[in-house]
TIPA-71046 format. One record per residue (C-alpha): residue in one letter; x, y, z. Coordinates in steps of 0.05 Angstrom, whole numbers, padded with zeros to 5 digits, always signed. Layout:
N
AXYZ ...
***
This chain:
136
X-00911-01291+00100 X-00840-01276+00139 X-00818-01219+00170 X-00780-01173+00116 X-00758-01124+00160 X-00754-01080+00217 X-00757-01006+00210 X-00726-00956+00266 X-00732-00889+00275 X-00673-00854+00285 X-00656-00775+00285 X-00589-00791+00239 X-00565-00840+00198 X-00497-00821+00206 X-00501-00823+00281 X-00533-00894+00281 X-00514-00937+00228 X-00442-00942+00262 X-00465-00982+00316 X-00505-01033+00276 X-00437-01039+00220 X-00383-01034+00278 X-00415-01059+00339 X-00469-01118+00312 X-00425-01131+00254 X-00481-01126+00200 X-00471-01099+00142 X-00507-01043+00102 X-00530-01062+00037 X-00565-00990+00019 X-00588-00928+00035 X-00643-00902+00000 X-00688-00847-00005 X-00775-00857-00004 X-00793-00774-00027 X-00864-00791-00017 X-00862-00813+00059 X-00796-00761+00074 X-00752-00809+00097 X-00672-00836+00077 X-00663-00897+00092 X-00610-00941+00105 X-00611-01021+00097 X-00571-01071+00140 X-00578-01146+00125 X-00585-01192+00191 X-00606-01267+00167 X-00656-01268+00117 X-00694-01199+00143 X-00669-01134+00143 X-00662-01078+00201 X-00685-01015+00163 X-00668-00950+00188 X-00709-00895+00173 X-00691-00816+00184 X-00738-00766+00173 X-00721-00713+00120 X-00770-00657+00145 X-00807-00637+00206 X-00875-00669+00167 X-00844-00739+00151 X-00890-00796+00189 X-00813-00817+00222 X-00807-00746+00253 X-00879-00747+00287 X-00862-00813+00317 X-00793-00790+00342 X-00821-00731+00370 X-00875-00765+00399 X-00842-00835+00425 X-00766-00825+00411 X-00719-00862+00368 X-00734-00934+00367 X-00776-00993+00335 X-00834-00961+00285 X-00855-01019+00250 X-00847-01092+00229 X-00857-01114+00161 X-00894-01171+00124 X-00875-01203+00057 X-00934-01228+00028 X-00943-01266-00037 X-01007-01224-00058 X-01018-01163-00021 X-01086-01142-00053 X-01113-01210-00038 X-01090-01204+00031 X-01118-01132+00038 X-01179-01159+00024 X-01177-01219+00066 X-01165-01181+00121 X-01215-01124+00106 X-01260-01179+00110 X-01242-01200+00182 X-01246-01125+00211 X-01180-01102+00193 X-01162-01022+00190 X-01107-00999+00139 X-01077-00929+00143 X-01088-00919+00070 X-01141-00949+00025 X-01090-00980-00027 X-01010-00999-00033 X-00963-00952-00052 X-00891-00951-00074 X-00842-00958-00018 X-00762-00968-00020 X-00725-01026-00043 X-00779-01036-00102 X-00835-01057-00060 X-00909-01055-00058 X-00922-01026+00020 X-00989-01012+00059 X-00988-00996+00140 X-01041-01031+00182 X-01069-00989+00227 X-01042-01000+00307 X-01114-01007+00333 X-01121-01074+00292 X-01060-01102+00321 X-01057-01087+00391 X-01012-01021+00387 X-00958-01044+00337 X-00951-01013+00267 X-00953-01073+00216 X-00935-01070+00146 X-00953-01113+00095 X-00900-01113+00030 X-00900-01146-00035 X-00838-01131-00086 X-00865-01101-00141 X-00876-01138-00212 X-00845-01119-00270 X-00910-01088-00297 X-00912-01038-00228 X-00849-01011-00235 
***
């Protein structure tokens, strides 16, 4: 496993990704937008992990609830993992809760599943596996 990324919620893409090219130097690699979970998001490279920015493109979008509910900020940290079935599994096994029962498609080509905050103490984890050729 490493760390992949970190996703932020932020109101506006526009507003924010300025600070993280002009004031932290980083640079944006992509912006990209996930239709099934209502977000744009933009991509900036820092080491070998990613910040990802995510901004909500309705009022229903998971990124919206947690802005409205906890303000702009750190939503999640994400996982690589080499299998992520197997690893579902193993840690189903050990008590784990998911917020959905399988992976689904996510941005940048990847196989994503959320572990549910109550397993981990209050953060939102997510596991991510790029996708094979036969996913895509």
């Amino acid at each position: 496993m490493k760390v992949d990324h970190i996703g932020i919620a932020v109101k506006s893409l526009e507003k924010s990704v300025p600070f993280y090219e002009e004031k932290l130097g980083l640079e944006k690699t992509a912006v990209e937008i996930v239709e099934e979970q209502r977000v744009k998001i933009a991509f900036l490279k820092i080491g070998e992990s990613k910040f990802e920015l995510l901004e909500p493109l309705s009022e229903k979008s998971p990124i919206a609830r947690h802005i409205d509910r906890r303000g702009e900020g750190i939503q999640h940290i994400a996982l690589q993992v080499e299998n992520i079935e197997e690893k579902i599994s193993q840690m189903k096994n050990k008590g784990v809760k998911f917020l959905a029962d399988k992976p689904s498609k996510g941005a940048e080509g990847m196989k994503i599943i959320f572990i549910h905050p109550k397993s981990t103490g209050g953060v939102l984890m997510e596991l991510c596996e790029p996708l094979s050729k036969e996913d895509n």
